[in-house]
FIMAR-327150 format. One record per residue: x, y, z of N, C-alpha, C in turn; residue in one letter. Coordinates in pm, whole numbers, plus 50000, padded with zeros to 5 digits. Layout:
FIMAR-327150
XYZXYZXYZA/...
END
This chain:
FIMAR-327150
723802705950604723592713650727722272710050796X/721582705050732720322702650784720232690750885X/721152676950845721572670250927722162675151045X/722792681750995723992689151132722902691151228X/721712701751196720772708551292720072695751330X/719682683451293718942675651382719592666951456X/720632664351465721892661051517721352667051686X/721912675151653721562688151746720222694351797X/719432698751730718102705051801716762694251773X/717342681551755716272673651709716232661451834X/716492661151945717402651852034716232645152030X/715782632052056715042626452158714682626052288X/715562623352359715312631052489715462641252542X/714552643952658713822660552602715102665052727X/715622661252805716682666952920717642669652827X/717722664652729719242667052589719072673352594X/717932681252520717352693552383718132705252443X/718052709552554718782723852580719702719752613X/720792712952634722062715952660722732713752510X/722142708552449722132700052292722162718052201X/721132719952232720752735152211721982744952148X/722342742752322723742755852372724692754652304X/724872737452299726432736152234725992741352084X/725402736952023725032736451873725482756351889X/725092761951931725242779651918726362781351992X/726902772752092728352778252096729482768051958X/728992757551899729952753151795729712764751684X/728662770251650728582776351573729212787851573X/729362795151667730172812551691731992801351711X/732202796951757734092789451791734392779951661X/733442778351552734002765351496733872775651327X/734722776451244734382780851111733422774751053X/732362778450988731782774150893731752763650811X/733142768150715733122759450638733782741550678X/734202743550823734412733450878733302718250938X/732432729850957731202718351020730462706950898X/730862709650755729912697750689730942687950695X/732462686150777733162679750786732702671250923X/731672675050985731482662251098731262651551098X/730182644851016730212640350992731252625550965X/732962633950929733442622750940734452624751050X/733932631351193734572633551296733382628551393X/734532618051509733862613751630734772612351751X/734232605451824734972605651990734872596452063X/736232590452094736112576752165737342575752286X/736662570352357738062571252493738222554452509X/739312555152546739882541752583740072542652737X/739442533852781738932532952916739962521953025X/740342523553121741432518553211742422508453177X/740992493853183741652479853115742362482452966X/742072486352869742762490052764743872495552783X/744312505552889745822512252938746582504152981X/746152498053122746862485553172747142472753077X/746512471952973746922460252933747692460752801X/747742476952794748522473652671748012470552532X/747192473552508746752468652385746192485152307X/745892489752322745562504452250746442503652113X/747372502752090748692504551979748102493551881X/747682484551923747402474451819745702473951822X/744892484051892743732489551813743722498951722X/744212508851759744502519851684744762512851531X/745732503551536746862500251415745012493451337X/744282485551407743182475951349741892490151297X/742432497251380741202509251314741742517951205X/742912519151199743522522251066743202516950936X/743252502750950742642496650845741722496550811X/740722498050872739322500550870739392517750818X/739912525950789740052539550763739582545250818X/740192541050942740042550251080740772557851159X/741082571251165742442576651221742442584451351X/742922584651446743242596351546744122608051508X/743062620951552743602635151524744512634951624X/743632634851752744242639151852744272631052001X/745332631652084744652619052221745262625752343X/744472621852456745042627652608745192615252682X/746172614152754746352600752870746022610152983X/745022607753083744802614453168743492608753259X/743892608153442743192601853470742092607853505X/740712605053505739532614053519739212608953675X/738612625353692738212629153845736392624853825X/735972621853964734902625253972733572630553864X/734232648153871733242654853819733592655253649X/734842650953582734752645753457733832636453433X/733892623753498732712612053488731562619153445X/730942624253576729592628853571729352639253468X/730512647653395730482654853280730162644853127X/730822636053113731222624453038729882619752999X/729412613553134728292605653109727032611953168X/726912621953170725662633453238724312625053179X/724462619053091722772612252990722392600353050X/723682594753099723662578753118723752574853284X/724242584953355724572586153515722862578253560X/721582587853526720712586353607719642576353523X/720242564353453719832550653465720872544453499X/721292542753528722562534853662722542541153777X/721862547853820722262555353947722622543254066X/721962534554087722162525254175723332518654212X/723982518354069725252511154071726712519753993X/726262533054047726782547353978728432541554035X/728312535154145729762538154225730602534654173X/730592519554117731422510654053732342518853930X/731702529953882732402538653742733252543753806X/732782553753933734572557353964735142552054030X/735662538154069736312530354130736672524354008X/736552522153909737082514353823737972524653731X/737272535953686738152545853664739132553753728X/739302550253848740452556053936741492543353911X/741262531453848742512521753842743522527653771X/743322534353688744382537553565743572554053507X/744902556553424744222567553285743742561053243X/742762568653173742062569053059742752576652928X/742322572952776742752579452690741542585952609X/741102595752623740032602052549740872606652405X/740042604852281740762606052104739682609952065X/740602621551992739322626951870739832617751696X/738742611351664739052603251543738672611051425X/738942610451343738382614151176738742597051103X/737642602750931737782591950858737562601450727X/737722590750614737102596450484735502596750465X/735182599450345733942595350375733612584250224X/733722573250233733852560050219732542553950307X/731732559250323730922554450433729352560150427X/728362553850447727142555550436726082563350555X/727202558750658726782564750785727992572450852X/727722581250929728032592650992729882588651115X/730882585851094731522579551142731532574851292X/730402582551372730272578851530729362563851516X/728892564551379727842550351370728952540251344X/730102546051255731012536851183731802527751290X/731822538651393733262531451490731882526451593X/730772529951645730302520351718730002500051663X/729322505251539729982493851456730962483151465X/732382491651451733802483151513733802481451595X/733212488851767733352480151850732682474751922X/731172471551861730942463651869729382461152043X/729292453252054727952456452148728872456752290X/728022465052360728242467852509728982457052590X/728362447152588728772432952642729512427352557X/730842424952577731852426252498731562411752415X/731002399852531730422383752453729862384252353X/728872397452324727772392252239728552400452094X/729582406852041729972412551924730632395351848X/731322399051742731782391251661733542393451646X/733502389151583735132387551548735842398651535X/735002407151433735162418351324735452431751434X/735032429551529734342440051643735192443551759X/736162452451778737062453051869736962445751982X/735652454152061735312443952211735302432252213X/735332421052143735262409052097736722402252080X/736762412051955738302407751917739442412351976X/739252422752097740322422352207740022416852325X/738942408352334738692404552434738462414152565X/737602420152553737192429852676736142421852805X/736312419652910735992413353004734552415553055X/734052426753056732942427453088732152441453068X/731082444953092730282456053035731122470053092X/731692468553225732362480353276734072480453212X/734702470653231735902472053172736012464453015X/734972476952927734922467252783735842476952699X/736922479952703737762484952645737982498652652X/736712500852553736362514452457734872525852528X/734872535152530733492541652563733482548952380X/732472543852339732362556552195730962564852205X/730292574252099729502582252106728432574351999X/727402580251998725842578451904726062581051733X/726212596751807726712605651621727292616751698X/727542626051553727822632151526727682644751662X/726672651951672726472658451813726802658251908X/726942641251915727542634252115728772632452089X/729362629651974731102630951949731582643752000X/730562655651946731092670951984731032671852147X/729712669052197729642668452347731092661652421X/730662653152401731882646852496733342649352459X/733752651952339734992656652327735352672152399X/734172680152435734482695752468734692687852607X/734742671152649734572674952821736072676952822X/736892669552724738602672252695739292679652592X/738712690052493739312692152408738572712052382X/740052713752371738922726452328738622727252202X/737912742552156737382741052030738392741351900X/739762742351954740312752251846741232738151802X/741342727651885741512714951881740612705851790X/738882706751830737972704251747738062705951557X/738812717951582738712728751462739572718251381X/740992720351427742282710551336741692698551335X/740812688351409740592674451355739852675951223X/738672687751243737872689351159738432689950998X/739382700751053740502704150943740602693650847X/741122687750959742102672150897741062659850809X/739922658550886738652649650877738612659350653X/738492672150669738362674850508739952674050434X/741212675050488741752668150407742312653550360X/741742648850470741712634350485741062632150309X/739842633950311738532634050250738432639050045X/740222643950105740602648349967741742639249887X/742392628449987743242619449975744662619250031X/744242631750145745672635750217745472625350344X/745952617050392745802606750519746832614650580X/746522615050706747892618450830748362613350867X/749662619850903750942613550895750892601951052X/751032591251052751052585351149751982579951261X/752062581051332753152587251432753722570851436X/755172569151500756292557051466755432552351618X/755232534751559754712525051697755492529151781X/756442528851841757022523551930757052539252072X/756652550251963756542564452038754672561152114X/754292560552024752592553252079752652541852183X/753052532952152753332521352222754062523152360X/754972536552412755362544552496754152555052611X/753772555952506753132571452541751752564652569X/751142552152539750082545252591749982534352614X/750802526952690751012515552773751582519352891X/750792515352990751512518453121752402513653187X/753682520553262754472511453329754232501553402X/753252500853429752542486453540752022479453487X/751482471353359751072465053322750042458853417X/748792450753391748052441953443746862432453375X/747232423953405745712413353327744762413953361X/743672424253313742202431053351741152417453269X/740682412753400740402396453285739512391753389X/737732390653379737422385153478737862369453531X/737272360953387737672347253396738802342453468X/740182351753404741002346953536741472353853632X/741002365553668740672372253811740182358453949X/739172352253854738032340753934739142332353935X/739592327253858740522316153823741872317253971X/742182327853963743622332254020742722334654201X/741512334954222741712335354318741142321054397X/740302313554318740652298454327741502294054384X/742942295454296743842286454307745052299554459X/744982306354496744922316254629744232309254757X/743052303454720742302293754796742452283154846X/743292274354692743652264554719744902261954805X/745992271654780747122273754833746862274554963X/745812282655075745882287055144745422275655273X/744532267455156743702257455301744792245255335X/745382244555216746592228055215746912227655397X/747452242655408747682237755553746872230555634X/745482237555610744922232255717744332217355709X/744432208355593744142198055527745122191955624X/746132193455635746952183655662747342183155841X/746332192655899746072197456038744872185056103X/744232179655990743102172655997743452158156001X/744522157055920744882139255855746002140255971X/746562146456100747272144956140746952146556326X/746022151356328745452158256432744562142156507X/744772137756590744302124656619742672125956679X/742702138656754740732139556754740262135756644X/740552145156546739512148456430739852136156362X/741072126956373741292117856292740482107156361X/740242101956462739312092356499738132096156550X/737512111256552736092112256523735282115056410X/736062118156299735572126856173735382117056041X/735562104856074734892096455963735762089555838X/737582097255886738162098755774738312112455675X/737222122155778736882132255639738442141155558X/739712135955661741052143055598741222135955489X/741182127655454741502113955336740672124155226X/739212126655257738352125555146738472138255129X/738712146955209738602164555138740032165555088X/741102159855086742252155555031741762150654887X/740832145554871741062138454764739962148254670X/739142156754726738312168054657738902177154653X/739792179454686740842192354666741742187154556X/742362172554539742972172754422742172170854288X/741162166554341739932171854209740162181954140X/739912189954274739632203154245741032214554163X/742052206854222743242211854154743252209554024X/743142196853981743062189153853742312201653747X/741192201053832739582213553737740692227453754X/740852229353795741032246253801742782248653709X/743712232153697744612235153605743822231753417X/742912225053469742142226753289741532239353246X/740702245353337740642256353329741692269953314X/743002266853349744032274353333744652276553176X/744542262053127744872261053041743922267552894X/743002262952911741662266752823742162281352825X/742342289552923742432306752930743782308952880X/745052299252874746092303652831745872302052679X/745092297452644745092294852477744242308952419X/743652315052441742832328952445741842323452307X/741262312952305740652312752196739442327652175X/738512325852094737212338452091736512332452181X/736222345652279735512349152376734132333752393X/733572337052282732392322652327732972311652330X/733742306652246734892292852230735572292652365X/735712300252394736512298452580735052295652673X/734022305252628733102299252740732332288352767X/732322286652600731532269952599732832257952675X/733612263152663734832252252664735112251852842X/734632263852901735032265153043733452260353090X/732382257653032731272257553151731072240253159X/731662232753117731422220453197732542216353297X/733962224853276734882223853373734222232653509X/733682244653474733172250053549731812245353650X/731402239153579729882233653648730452216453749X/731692210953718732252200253768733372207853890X/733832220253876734202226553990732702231554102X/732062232154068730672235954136730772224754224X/730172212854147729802202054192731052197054319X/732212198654315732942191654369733302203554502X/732972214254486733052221954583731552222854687X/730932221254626729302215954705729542203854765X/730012193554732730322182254798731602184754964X/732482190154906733752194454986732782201655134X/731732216155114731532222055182730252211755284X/729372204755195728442198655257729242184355375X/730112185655262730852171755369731402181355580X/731992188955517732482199955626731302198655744X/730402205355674729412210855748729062199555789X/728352186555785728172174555846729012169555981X/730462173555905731352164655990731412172756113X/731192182056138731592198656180730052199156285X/728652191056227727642193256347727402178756418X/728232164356362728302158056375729552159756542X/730272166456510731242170356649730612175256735X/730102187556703729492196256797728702188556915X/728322175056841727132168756949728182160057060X/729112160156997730092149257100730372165057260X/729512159457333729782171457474730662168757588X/731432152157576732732147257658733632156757547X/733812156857474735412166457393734972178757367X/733572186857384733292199057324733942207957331X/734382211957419735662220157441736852220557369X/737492207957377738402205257276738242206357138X/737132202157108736542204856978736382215656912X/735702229057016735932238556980736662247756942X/737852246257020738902251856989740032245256897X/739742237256834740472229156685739172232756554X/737942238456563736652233956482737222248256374X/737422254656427738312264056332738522263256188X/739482251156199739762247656070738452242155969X/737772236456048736752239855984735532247355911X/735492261556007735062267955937735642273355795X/737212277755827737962280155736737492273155612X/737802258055631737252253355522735652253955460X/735002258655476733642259955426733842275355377X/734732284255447734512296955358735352295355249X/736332287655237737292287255083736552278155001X/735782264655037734702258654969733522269154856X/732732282754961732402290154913732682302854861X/733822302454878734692310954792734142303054633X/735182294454581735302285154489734142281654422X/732782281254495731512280554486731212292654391X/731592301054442731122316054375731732316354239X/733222314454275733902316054153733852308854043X/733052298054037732482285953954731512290253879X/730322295053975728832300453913728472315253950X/728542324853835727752335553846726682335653953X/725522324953912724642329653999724872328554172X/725712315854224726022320154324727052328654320X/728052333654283728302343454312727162353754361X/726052362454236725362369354296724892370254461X/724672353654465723672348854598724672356254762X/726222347554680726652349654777727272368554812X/727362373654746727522386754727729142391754778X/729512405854736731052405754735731422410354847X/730512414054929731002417055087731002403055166X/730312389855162730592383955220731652375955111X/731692377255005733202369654940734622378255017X/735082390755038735562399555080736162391255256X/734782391155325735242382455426735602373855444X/735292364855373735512347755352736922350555315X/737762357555253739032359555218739972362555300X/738962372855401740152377755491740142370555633X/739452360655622738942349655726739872341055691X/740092332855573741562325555545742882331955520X/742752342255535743892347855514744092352155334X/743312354255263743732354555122744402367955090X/745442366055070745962381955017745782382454832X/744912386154819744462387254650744632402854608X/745122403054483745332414554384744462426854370X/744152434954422743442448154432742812451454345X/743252453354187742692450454079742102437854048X/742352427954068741562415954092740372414954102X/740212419754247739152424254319738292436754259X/738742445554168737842455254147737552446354030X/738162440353952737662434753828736412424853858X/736782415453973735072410654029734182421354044X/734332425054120733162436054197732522439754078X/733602451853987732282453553886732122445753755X/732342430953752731752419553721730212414753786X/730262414753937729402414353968728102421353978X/728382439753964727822440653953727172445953820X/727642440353734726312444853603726342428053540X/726382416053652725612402653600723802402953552X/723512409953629721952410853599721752419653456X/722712428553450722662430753328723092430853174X/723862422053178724552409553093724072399553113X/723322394953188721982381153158721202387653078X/720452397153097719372405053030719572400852857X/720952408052850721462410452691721422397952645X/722762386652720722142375052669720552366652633X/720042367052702718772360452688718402369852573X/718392378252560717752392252438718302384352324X/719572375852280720022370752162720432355952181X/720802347652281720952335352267719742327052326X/719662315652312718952306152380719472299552487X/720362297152566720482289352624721862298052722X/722342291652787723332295952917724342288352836X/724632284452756725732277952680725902286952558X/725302295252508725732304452431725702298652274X/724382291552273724252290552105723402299752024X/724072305451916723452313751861722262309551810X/721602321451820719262317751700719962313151611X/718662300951528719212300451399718842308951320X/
END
């Protein structure tokens, strides 16, 4: 019990301590007694959008089983607003800046908030056990062993799983979905678990129902970027062949239809190796080492494509016998420099950052790109917590290639 109380009235941060306080004296009057030295092997974890849409929950659950890990209890249900800000009341006001991105990403889908139990087989407190399994924030930097990793979770906002600290913040955040008398039966269960009674575990295929969504979707930055590439590519062909056919531009422009013809099938070439690399799903770093020299040779060949444009494009402008004419065909050229930097972005993080998602947004709807809605939210909040997934990296690797310290 003494644990229990520092759990609770011992917080570190001092904005906790009284709300930390309240709950601790309202678990105490709603929760029996002899129930609470059972917390310990009770915690709280929600499965967060991308995990719904994609289908995979049934075969975590099944991987946390093994690990002697069980769900009491679970809700599919999509959270509002003021759930969020209930949820994450500790964590809201160091993100405030980039607060928005949580409920836009949580309005894609339900969520599944679970109350878990375990035995106690374990040295630490089970909210330590299951952060453990899944593993660090940034889904790159865990290991094999480590859900976020080993389900491949895409990025710091859509990384599968949200779990708790200990014991105390399991109770918090489960009252934002569960009442107490709910609390009570996991608790229940968490002590007969503990005696060698395991619960009864419900038939896959009723789970596999009841938490997979009818819409399925591939919540995946890599090929979010990938898929809208090749959207890009589809979209300019026309105007490629507006150029190699068009007799101005063909006897003032240097040839440039021949040669951006022939950087576009480059570029096709790069972006079907890259397709492939992602259809094989190797582990998370094994795909990235394997994508950043395809990736850094799509850079290169899209910097060439756009610089060529832009040349050929102020190289016209000066011709003032056809300017007119010119102008009203030069079009296609701009076009082409915004799908150039499209492709640009989608190559390198950092331009991406540079170029930012309101002017990627335009550049799309300037060629016409009709891209996937979820797609698009899966960039956006990709983009925005890059600065903070560089951070983490540099904190444990050396290099932008991802070799581990020795």
């Amino acid at each position: 019990m003494e644990d229990l109380k520092t759990w609770f009235l011992e917080r570190e941060d001092q904005d906790e301590r009284p709300v930390y306080r309240q709950l601790y004296e309202e678990m105490c009057s709603k929760v029996k007694a002899e129930l609470l030295p059972n917390l310990p092997q009770f915690s709280f974890i929600m499965f967060k959008p991308d995990a719904y849409m994609r289908g995979i929950i049934p075969e975590i659950l099944a991987y946390a089983n093994q690990n002697g890990v069980y769900h009491s209890l679970f809700k599919v249900q999509k959270l509002s607003s003021e759930i969020i800000d209930r949820l994450y009341m500790f964590v809201k006001p160091k993100y405030i800046s980039s607060w928005w991105i949580m409920e836009k990403a949580y309005d894609a889908a339900p969520c599944v908030p679970m109350l878990l139990i375990s035995d106690q087989n374990s040295s630490i407190h089970l909210s330590g056990k299951v952060r453990e399994l899944l593993g660090p924030t940034t889904p790159l930097l865990g290991d094999e062993h480590q859900i976020r990793y080993r389900f491949r979770g895409t990025h710091r906002i859509f990384n599968i799983l949200h779990g708790t600290d200990d014991p105390a913040t399991a109770v918090r955040e489960s009252r934002v979905f569960f009442t107490w008398d709910e609390i009570s039966n996991a608790l229940h269960q968490a002590h007969e678990l503990s005696r060698g009674h395991k619960p009864p575990l419900e038939n896959p295929e009723s789970i596999r129902d009841k938490l997979t969504s009818p819409n399925p979707h591939d919540i995946n930055y890599p090929r979010a970027r990938l898929r809208l590439k090749l959207s890009v590519l589809e979209s300019v062909r026309g105007r490629l062949n507006l150029l190699t056919k068009d007799s101005l531009f063909k006897d003032k422009s240097d040839g440039i239809g021949s040669k951006l013809n022939q950087l576009m099938q480059d570029l096709a070439g790069l972006l079907t190796r890259e397709q492939r690399i992602l259809d094989d799903e190797r582990q998370l770093r094994v795909e990235r080492k394997m994508l950043a020299p395809v990736l850094e040779l799509q850079h290169i060949v899209c910097n060439l494509g756009k610089q060529l444009v832009t040349d050929v494009l102020t190289k016209l402008a000066q011709d003032v016998q056809d300017y007119s004419n010119i102008q009203q065909k030069s079009v296609v050229f701009y076009d082409l420099i915004d799908a150039f930097s499209i492709c640009i972005a989608m190559s390198n993080d950092v331009e991406f950052r540079k170029l930012g998602f309101n002017e990627l947004s335009r550049a799309a709807v300037r060629i016409g790109i009709q891209h996937d809605h979820l797609d698009w939210l899966v960039l956006h909040a990709g983009l925005s917590v890059l600065d903070t997934e560089f951070a983490d990296y540099v904190g444990r690797y050396k290099s932008v290639y991802l070799e581990e310290k020795e």
